[in-house]
BALOBA-1460 file (C-alpha; in Angstrom, 3 decimals):
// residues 121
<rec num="1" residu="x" x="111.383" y="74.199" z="92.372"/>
<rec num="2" residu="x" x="111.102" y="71.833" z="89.408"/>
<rec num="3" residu="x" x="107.430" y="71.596" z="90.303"/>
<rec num="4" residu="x" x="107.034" y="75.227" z="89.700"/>
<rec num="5" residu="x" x="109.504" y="75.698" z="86.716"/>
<rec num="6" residu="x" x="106.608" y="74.829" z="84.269"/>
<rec num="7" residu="x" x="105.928" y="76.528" z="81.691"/>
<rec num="8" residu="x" x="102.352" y="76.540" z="82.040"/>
<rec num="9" residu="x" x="102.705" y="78.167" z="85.931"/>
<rec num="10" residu="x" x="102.655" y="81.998" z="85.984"/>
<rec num="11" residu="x" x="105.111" y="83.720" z="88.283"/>
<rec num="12" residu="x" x="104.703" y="87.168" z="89.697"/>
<rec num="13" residu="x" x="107.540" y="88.720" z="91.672"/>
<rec num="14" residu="x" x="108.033" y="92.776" z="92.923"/>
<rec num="15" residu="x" x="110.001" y="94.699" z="90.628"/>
<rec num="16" residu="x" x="114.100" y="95.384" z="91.473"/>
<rec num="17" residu="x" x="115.200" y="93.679" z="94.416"/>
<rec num="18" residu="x" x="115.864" y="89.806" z="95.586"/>
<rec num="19" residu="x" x="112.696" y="88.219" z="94.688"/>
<rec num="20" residu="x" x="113.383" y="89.162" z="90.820"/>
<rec num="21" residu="x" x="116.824" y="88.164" z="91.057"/>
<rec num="22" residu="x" x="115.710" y="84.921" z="92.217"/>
<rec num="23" residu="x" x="113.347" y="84.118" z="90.468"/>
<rec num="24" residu="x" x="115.001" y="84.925" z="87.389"/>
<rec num="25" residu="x" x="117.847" y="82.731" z="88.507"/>
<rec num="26" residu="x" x="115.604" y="79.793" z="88.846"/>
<rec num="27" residu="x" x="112.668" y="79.752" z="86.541"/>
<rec num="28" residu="x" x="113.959" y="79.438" z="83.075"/>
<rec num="29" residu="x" x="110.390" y="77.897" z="81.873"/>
<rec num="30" residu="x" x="107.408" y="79.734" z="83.925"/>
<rec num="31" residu="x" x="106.100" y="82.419" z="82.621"/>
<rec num="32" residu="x" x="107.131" y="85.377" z="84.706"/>
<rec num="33" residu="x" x="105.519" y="88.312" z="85.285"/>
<rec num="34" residu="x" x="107.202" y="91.297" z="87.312"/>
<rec num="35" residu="x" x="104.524" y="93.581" z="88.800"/>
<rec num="36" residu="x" x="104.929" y="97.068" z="89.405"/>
<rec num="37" residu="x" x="102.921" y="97.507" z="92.848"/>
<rec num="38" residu="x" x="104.234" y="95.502" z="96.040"/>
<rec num="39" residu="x" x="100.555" y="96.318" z="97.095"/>
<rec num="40" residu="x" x="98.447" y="95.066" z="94.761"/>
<rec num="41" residu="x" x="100.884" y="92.321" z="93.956"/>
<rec num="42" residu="x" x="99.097" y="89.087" z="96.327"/>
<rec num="43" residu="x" x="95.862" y="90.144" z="94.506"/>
<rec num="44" residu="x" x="96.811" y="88.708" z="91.651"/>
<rec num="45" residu="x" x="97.441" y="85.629" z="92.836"/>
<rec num="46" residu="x" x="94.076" y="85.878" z="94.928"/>
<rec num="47" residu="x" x="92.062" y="86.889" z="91.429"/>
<rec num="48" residu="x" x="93.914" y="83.673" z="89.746"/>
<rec num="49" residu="x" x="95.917" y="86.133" z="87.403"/>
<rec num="50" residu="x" x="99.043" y="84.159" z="88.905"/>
<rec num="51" residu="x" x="99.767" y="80.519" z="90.314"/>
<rec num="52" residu="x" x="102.777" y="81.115" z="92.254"/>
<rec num="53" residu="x" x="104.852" y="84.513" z="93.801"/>
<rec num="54" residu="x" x="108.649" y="83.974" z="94.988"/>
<rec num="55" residu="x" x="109.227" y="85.831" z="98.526"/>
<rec num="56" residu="x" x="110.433" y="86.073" z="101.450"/>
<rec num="57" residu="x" x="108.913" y="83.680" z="104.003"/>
<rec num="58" residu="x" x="107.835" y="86.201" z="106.730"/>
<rec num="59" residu="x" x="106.209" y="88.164" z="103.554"/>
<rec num="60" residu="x" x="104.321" y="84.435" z="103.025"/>
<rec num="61" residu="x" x="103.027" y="84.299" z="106.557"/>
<rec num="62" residu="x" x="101.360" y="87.828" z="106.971"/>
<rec num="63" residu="x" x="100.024" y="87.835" z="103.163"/>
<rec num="64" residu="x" x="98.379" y="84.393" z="104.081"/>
<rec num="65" residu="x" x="96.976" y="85.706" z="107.419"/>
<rec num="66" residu="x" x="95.969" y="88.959" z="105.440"/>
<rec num="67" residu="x" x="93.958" y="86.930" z="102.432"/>
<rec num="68" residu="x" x="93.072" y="83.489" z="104.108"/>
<rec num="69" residu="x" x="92.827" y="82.191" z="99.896"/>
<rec num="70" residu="x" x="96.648" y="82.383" z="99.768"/>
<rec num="71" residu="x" x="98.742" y="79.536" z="101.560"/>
<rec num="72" residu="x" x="102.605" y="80.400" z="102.619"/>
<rec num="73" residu="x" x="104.963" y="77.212" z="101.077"/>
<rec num="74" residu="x" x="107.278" y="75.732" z="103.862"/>
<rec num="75" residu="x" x="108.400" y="79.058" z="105.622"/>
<rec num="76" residu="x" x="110.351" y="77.050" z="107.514"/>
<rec num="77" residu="x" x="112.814" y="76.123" z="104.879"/>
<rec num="78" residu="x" x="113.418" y="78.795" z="102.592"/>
<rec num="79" residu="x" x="114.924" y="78.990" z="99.332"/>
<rec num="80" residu="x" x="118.012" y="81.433" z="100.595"/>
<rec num="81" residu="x" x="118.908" y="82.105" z="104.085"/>
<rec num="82" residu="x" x="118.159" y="85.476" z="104.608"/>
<rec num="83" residu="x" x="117.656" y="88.203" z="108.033"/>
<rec num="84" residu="x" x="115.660" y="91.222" z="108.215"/>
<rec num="85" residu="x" x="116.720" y="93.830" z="109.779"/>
<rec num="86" residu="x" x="116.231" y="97.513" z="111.203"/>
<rec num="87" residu="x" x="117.190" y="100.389" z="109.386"/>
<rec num="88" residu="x" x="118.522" y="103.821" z="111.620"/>
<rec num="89" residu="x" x="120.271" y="106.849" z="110.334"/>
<rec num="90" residu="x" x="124.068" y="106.311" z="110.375"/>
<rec num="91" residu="x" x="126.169" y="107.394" z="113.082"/>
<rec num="92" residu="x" x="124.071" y="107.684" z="115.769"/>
<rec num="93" residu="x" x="125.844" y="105.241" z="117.845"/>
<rec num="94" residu="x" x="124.211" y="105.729" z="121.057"/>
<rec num="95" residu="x" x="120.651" y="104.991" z="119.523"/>
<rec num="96" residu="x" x="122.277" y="101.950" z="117.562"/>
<rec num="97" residu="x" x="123.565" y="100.410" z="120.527"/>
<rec num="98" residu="x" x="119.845" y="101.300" z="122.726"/>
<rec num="99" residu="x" x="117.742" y="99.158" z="119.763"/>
<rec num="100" residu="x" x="120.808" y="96.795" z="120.085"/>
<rec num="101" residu="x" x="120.001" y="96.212" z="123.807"/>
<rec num="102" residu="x" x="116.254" y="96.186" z="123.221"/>
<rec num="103" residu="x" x="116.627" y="93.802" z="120.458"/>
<rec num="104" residu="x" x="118.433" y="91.254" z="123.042"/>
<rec num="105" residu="x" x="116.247" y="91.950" z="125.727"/>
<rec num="106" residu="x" x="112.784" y="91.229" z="123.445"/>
<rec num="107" residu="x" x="114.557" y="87.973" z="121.998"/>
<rec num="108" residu="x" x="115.959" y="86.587" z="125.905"/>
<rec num="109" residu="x" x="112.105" y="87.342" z="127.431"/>
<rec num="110" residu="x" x="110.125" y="85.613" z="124.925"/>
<rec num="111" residu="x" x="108.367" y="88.597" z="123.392"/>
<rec num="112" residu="x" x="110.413" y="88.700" z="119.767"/>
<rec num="113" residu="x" x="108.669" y="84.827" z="119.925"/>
<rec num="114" residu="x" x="105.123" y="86.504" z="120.908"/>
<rec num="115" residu="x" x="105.173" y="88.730" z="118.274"/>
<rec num="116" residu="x" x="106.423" y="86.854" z="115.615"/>
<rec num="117" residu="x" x="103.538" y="83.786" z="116.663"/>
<rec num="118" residu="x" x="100.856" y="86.411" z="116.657"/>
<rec num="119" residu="x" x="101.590" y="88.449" z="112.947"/>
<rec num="120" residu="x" x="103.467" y="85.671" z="111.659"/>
<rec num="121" residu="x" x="102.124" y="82.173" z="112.504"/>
């Protein structure tokens, strides 16, 4: 990070959630810029309007397969530990617990791998 904390680099983050709050924690010399569109956001970075953007690491991996100019920093060992997840409407039990299942069975056959290797790697 102290390679990036420069205050010649120009950060970019999404507006609100994690990535701001992170990269405000840690850059206390690059000049950051919070941009409004999620997007439009890797453009920026792909018309040299920014050096660097602070994100999650599956975010890194499409948006580098998406715009082959942008490279994803070691994915592999991010910053925070972090897990995605689903989102269902509460209290429907019975669908929670069918995604659940489905989740386990996708992960124990090999195709949560599949999917992840062909979006993702």
């Amino acid at each position: 990070m102290q390679t990036i904390d420069l205050p010649s680099t120009r950060a970019i983050v999404n507006p609100g959630g994690t990535n701001e709050r992170f990269a405000r924690a840690v850059l206390k010399q690059a000049q950051l810029t919070v941009h409004p569109d999620n997007v439009t956001i890797f453009q920026q970075l792909v018309d040299g309007k920014a050096d660097v953007m602070l994100t999650d690491a599956s975010e890194t991996l499409w948006q580098s397969k998406q715009h082959r100019e942008l490279c994803a920093i070691h994915p592999e060992q991010p910053f925070l530990y972090a897990e995605k997840a689903y989102l269902l409407p509460r209290g429907d039990v019975p669908f929670k617990a069918w995604v659940d299942t489905w989740m386990r069975l996708q992960k124990a056959n090999g195709d949560y791998q599949r999917v992840l290797d062909k979006w993702l790697k």
